[in-house]
Structure formats: C-alpha cells, structure tokens
ZAMARGU-4260 file (C-alpha; in steps of 0.2 Angstrom, whole numbers, plus 5000, padded with zeros to 4 digits):
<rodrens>
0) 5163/5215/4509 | 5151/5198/4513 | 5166/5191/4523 | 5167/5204/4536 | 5152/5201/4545
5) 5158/5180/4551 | 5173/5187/4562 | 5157/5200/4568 | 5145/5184/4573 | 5159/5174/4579
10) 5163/5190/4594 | 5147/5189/4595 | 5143/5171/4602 | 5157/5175/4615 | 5152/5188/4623
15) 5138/5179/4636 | 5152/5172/4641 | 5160/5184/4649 | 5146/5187/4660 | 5157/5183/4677
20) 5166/5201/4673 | 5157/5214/4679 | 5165/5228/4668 | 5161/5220/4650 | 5142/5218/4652
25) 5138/5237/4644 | 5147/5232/4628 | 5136/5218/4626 | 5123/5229/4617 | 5136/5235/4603
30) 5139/5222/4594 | 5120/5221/4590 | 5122/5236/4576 | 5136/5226/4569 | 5125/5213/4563
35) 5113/5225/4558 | 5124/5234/4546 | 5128/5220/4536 | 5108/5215/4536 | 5105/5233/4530
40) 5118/5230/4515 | 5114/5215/4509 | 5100/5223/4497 | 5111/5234/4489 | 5121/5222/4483
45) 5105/5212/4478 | 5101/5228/4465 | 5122/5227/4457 | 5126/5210/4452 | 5126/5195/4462
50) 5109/5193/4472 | 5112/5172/4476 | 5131/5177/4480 | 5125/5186/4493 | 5112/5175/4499
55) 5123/5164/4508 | 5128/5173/4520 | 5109/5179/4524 | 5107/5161/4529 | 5122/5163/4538
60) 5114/5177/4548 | 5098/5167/4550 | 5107/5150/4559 | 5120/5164/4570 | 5104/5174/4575
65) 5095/5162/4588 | 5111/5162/4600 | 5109/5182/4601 | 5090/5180/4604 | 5094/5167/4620
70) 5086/5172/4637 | 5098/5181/4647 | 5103/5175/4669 | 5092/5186/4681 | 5104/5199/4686
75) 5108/5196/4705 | 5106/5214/4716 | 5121/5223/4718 | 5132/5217/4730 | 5131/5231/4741
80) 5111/5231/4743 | 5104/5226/4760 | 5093/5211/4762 | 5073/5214/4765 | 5067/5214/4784
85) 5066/5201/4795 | 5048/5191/4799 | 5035/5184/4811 | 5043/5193/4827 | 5035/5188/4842
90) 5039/5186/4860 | 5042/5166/4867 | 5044/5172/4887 | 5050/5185/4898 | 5049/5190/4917
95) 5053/5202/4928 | 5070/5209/4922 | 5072/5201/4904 | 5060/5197/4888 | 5064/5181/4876
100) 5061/5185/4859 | 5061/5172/4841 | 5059/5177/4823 | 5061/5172/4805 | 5076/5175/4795
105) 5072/5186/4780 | 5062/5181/4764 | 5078/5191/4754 | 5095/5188/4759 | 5105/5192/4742
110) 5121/5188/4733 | 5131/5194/4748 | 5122/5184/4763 | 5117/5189/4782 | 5129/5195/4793
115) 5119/5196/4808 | 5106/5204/4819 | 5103/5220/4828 | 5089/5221/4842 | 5085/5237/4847
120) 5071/5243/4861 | 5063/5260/4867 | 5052/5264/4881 | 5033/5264/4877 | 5029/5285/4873
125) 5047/5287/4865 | 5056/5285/4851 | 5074/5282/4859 | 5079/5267/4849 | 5096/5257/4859
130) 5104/5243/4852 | 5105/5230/4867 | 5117/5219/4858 | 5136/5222/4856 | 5138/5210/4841
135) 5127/5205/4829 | 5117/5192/4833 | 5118/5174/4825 | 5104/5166/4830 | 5085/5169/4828
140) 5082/5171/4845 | 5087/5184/4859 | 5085/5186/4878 | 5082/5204/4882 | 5090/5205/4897
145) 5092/5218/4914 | 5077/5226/4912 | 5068/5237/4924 | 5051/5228/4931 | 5034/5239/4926
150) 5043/5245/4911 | 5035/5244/4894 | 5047/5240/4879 | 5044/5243/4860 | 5054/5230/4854
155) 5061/5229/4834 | 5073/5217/4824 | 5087/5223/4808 | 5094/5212/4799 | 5114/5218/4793
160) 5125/5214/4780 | 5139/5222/4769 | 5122/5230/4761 | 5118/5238/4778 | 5104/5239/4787
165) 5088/5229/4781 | 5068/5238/4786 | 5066/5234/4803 | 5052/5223/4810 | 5044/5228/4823
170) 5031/5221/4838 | 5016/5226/4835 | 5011/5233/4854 | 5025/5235/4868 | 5029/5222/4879
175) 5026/5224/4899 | 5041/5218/4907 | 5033/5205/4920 | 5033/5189/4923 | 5018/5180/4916
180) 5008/5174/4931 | 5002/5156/4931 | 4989/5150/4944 | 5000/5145/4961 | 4996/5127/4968
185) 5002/5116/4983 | 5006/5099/4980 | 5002/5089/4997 | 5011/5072/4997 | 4999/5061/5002
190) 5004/5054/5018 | 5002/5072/5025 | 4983/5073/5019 | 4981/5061/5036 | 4987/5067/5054
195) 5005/5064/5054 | 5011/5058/5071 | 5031/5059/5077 | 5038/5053/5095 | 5043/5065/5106
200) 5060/5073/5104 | 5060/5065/5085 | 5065/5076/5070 | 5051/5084/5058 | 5057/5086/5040
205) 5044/5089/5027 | 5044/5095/5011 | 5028/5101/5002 | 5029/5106/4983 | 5020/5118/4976
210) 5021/5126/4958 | 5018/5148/4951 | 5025/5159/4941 | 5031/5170/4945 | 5038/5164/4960
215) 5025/5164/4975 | 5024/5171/4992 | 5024/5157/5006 | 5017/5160/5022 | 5013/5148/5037
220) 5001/5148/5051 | 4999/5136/5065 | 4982/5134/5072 | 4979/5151/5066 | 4995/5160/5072
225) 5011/5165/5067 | 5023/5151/5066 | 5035/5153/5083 | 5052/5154/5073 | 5064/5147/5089
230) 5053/5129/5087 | 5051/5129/5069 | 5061/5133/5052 | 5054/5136/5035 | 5063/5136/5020
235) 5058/5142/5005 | 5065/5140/4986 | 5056/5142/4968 | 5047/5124/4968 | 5045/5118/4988
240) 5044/5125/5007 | 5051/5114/5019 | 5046/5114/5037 | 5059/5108/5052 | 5058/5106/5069
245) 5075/5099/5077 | 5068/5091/5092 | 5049/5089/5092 | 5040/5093/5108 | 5022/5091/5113
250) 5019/5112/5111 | 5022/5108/5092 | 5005/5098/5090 | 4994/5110/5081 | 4988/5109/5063
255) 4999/5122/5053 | 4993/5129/5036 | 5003/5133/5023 | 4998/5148/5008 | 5006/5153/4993
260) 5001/5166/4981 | 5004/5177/4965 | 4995/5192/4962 | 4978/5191/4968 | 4980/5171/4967
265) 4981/5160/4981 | 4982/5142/4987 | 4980/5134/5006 | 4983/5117/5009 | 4985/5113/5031
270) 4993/5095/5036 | 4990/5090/5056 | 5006/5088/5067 | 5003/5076/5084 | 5019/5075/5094
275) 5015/5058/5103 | 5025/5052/5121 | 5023/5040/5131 | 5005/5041/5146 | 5005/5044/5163
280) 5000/5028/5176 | 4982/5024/5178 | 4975/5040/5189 | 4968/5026/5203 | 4969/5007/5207
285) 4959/5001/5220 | 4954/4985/5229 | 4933/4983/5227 | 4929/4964/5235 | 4940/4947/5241
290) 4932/4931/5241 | 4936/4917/5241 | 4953/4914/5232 | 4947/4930/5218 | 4950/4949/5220
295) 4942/4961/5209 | 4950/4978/5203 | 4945/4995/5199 | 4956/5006/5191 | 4954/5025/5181
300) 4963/5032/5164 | 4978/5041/5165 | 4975/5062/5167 | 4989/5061/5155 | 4988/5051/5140
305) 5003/5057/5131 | 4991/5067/5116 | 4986/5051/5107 | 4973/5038/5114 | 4975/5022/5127
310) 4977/5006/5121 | 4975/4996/5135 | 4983/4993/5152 | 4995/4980/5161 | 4989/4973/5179
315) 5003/4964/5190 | 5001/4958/5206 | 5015/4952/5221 | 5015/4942/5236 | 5018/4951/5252
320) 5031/4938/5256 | 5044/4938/5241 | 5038/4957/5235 | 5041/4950/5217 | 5028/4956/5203
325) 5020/4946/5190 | 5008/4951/5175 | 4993/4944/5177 | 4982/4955/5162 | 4993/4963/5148
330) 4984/4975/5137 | 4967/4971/5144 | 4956/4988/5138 | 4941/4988/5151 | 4943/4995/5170
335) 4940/4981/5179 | 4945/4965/5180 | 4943/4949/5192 | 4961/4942/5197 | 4958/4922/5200
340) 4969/4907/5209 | 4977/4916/5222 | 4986/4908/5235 | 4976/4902/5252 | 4986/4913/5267
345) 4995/4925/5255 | 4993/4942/5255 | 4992/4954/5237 | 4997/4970/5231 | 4990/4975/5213
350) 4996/4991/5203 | 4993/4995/5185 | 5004/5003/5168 | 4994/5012/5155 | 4999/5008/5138
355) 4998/5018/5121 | 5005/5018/5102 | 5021/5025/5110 | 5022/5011/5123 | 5019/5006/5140
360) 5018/5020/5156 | 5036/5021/5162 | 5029/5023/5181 | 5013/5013/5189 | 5000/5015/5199
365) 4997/5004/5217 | 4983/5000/5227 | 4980/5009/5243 | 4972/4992/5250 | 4980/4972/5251
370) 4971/4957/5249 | 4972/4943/5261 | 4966/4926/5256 | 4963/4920/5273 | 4964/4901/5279
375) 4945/4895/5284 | 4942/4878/5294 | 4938/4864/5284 | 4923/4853/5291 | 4919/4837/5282
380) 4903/4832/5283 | 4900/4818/5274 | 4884/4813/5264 | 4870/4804/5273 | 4865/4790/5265
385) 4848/4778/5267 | 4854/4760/5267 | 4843/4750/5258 | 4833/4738/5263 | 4838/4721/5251
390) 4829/4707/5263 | 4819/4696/5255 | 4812/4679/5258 | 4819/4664/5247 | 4817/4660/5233
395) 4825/4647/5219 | 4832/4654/5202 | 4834/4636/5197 | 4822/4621/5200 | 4828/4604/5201
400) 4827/4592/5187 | 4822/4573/5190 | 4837/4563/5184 | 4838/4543/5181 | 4857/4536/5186
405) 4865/4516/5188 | 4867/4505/5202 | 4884/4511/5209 | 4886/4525/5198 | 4886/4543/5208
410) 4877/4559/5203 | 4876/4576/5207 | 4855/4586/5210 | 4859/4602/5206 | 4847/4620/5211
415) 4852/4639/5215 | 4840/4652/5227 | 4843/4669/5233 | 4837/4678/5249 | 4843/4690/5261
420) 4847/4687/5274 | 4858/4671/5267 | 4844/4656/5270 | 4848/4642/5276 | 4847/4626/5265
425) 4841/4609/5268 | 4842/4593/5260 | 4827/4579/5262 | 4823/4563/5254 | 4805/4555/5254
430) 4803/4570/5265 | 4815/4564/5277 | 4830/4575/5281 | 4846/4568/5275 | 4857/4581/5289
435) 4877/4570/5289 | 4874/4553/5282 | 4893/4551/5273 | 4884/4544/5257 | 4877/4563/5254
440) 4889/4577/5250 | 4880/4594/5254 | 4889/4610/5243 | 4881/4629/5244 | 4893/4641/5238
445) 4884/4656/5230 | 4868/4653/5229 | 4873/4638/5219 | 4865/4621/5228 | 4872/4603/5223
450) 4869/4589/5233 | 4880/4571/5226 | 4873/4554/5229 | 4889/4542/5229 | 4888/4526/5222
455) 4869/4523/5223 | 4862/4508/5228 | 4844/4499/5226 | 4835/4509/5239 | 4842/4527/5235
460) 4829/4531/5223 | 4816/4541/5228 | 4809/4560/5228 | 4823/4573/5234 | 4818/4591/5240
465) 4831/4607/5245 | 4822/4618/5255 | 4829/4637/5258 | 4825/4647/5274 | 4828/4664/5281
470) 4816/4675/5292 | 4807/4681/5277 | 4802/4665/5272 | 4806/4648/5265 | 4804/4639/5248
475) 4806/4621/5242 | 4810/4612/5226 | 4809/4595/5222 | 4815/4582/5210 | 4813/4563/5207
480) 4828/4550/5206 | 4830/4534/5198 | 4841/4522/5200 | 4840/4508/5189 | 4851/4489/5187
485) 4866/4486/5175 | 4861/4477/5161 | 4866/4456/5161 | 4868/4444/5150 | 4853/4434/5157
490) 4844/4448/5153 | 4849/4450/5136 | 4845/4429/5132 | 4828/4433/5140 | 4823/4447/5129
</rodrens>
C-alpha cells in the first residue's frame, strides 16, 4: 500500500509541463485527490501496526508537496478574443475634400496580435456607418479622402484581428469638412516697396508671394480699375501671382494693387509701375543778347519729358560757314547759359537736347535767330605821357683829394658831377685854365672826371680846380698838389 502513492507524485511533478497543449490542462486538477487519498490513509495504518513505517512516506508527501503548490503562468485570452479599442483619436489636418486623422494602437493587442484597421464615417444626424477603406489599415494614420465640402462627418476607428472586431473609438464631435483658414498675407519683395521704373518697350515680370490657407482669391486693380487683360497677364498658383506685360508702354504707368483673401480675410499690398522713354527737344531756344565775342541763351523744358524728370540739357553751336556742330555745355541743369570765345566775323547757330535717366533727346531744338560777331575798327591811341623834367644844375658827387707826387713821376686828380643837361667841365690851375697844354690829359666819360699830369716838373705844383657848367648852373672843386724832389745822396750825408 505505502508504495503506490511515489508513481502518483512523480505523474504529478510532469504535468505543468504539458502546459503547451491546450487539451490536457482540465486533468491537471485530478491528480490532486490522488495525493489526498493516500494522506487520508496514512492514520489508519498509524492505529494497526507500524506507525514509524508509515512515516516516511509522510515526509515524502511533505518534500513533493511545494512543486504542487507553485504559482501557475497567467493564462493568455483565448486566441479567438478581439483586442480592446484603439486610443487618443484625434484629427492632424483636413481641407475641402478630405480629413487626416492619427491614433494610438491599442492598450490590449493579445496572443493573436493586430491585423489591421477599419475607419468608418457617417454624416452628422445619422447613424450610417461606411467603411472608407478597402483593406485594413497598417498604419496609425489615415487620409479621409473625397469628401463632399460643408459636410459634417462623425468619424470612428476598429481595431481587427482573428478575434474580430475591437470597441470602436470614436471622435468626440463631428468634423466639418473645410479647410482650416489661416490669415492670408502678401509678401512684397523689397525692391517693389519703391517705384519700379522699366524702359520703354522692356518686359515686366514680377512675382509677389504671398501665403493662406485655404487657398486665396487674387484680384488686381490698377490705379483703381480693372486690370486691362490685352496689356497685362496675371498668373496665379497656391504660393505667388505673377504679373506680365510683354512689351511695356507708357499707358502701363499706374500703381496696381494687388488683394488676396480667405473668408472674410484680406490683405492689400500696391507696388508703383513708371514706364520711362526717352524726352522731347527743349520746347524753345532763343537768342537773348551779342556782345562782344559772348552770346547768351534762353531755352524752355521739354512739353514732354518721357514720365520721369530732366537731368540736364546739351547746347551745341556751328559756324555758318562749315555747318559742323560742337558741344559747348553738356548736362548743364539751368536755362541759360552765356556761350564765350566766338570767333570775330563768324556767324552762330545754337540748338539744344534734353537729357533724362533714359538718355539724351533723339531730336533738338534750334534758334530761330544767328549770332554775328561782327568785325569793329581798331583805333590805337596810345597813352599820353608827361616827360619829366630831369634838368638840374651841376653838382659833384666826388670832391677832389689834395695828393703829393715826385719830380718826374705822373699822376692822375680824379672827381665825378652830375647835371642835366650834360655840363660842361673845365680844368684850371692857380686859377688859370689849363684848355690844350699836351702836359695835361683831360677825360669825362660818365660823370667820371680825371685830369693826368705827365711827368711833373718843379713848377707843376699848385691848387687844381674842375669846374662843371650847364644852364642851370655851375659848381667847382678843388685840390692842392705837391710835387716834391727825389731823394740824393748829398741829401742823405747832410742829414
């Protein structure tokens, strides 16, 4: 009997095993009162005969019982059960013909995982739930497509698997099919926030971006008015408007105006067009005065300046005789002018240009009137002069110095004078005077006086005089001479 119950224990420990098969698990409870019946026998033998026999295999029961009493695996959710709703639905976009919506897959997939998505819609007021998808959708996101404008749409998400169908989630308020609006706003580039100025006959091209949602209504105006569609060309898409002109004329000047708008949202932006050419001649050039070898100019502005201000003007001028012109002022900004250095006998024509940004007038404008410079006698007369009056009486710079010489050694007296008219000079000794005597050479040249005594003798000593004399006057200087002896030898034994 006490060996029956191992084999029991042993079928026992296997069976948690066997936890992969699906059929076995409902025997697992049996072998529990199998155990049992053997703990319930175990005091009857206890009363017979051999109590410690039989307490051995109660110990034996004791060490096999904790692997019966082990905590059991959770048991997984039949593989047929469908997984618990999806979450946190909400919408990411939409606009007028579709809706964009995101969500979180399930909290409970199971054993069996997720096969997929089914989105369904209904109109607002009913409760005719369509699938909008074919397949089942991977992803956690969906674009609701081809839907009617205006519409309200409830909008609910069911998660599928083998199981079936989970609880659906749902929106918590329909969703009005329409764009969301976001404030429309044109973007001016900035070298159109300042008057932009094309030639004549140029192409215009601008592009001017702008931004809404959904996608806003352009108009333009120019200078109030309808744009005139034969001169100018809009083009419109979802992020700019582009305005053209193929050939720009001076009619397309105007400041145009450009609106968009969504809803009751709107913005304006205007951008100012100047079509510019090149001026009309100065309206006038006249002739106003000749003197001399100058001839001043008067000349008007332009009736037309070519719709953009004048710059200055260009003033040529041509001799009669050859008819070739020559620029005299270039862009010279006043309205008169005063032409010099013309040519004694010529006669002048003057016209005029205008000048602007574009350039200078293509056609001038010439003065009515000529301008002679005309030949004039020439009659020297020469300065009158009052000669001055430089007479004046004699009169000696340099007096005459007495001077002492040698027997037989000759010497020079030597004086100067001035005077006008030239005086006369004379020569005296002892007040006697000396006229030709060939011992005496009389010089004058200059003013400078010199009278040479040659070889001296014993009685050439004395006083000398010069006198000067004109018809102002006369003057006299005078010097003493001595001539004294050569030393002897005599001489030198007496003293």
């Amino acid at each position: 009997m006490p060996s029956k119950p191992a084999p029991m224990k042993k079928a026992a420990k296997k069976e948690p095993a066997k936890k992969e098969e699906p059929a076995p698990e409902p025997a697992a409870p049996e072998p529990a009162p199998a155990e049992a019946a053997p703990a319930e026998a175990a005091p009857a033998p206890a009363e017979g005969e051999a109590a410690p026999a039989e307490a051995a295999p109660a110990e034996g029961e004791a060490l096999a019982a904790p692997p019966a009493e082990e905590p059991k695996p959770p048991t997984p959710p039949p593989a047929n059960e469908p997984t618990s709703a999806p979450v946190d639905l909400f919408v990411e976009d939409k606009n007028d013909t579709s809706v964009t919506i995101i969500w979180s897959q399930p909290e409970v997939v199971g054993p069996s995982g997720l096969d997929g998505y089914t989105i369904e819609v209904c109109k607002d007021g009913t409760e005719d739930w369509k699938a909008v998808n074919e397949d089942l959708q991977k992803s956690s996101r969906y674009v609701i497509k081809n839907q009617t404008t205006g519409d309200r749409l409830k909008i609910r998400v069911v998660a599928v698997n083998v199981g079936g169908r989970s609880p659906p989630v749902t929106l918590s308020e329909a969703i009005l099919v329409k764009e969301v609006a976001d404030r429309p706003k044109v973007r001016l580039p900035r070298y159109l926030r300042q008057r932009y100025v094309a030639h004549n006959g140029a192409k215009i091209n601008l592009t001017i971006p702008f931004s809404g949602k959904p996608k806003p209504v352009v108009t333009w105006l120019k200078d109030g008015e309808p744009l005139d569609t034969k001169r100018v060309n809009i083009r419109s898409s979802d992020r700019d408007s582009i305005l053209f002109i193929r050939t720009a004329e001076r009619q397309d000047s105007g400041v145009y105006e450009m609106c968009v708008k969504v809803d009751d949202f709107e913005d304006k932006a205007s951008l100012t067009l100047q079509i510019v050419e090149l001026p009309g001649p100065p309206a006038s050039v006249k002739i106003v005065d000749t003197w001399g070898f100058n001839v001043a100019l008067e000349w008007t502005p332009p009736k037309d300046n070519g719709n953009t201000e004048i710059t200055g003007y260009t003033i040529q001028k041509a001799d009669k005789k050859t008819g070739d012109w020559f620029t005299v002022l270039e862009h010279y900004h006043r309205l008169n002018a005063t032409i010099s250095d013309l040519i004694m006998g010529n006669t002048y024509k003057f016209r005029g240009f205008s000048e602007n940004k574009c350039g200078t007038s293509e056609e001038a404008t010439v003065a009515k009137q000529e301008a002679s410079i005309l030949k004039t006698g020439i009659d020297y007369k020469p300065p009158e002069y009052h000669e001055r009056d430089f007479s004046e009486a004699p009169k000696f710079t340099t007096n005459l110095n007495d001077r002492a010489t040698t027997v037989g050694y000759s010497t020079k007296l030597l004086c100067s004078v001035r005077g006008s008219p030239k005086p006369k000079v004379i020569w005296m000794k002892n007040q006697m005077i000396i006229g030709d005597d060939p011992k005496y050479r009389q010089i004058c040249v200059q003013g400078i006086c010199s009278l040479e005594i040659r070889k001296p003798g014993n009685f050439d000593g004395g006083v000398y005089s010069c006198k000067a004399k004109n018809d102002h006057g006369e003057a006299t200087v005078s010097c003493k001479l001595e001539v004294k002896h050569p030393a002897t030898a005599a001489d030198a034994e007496k003293k």
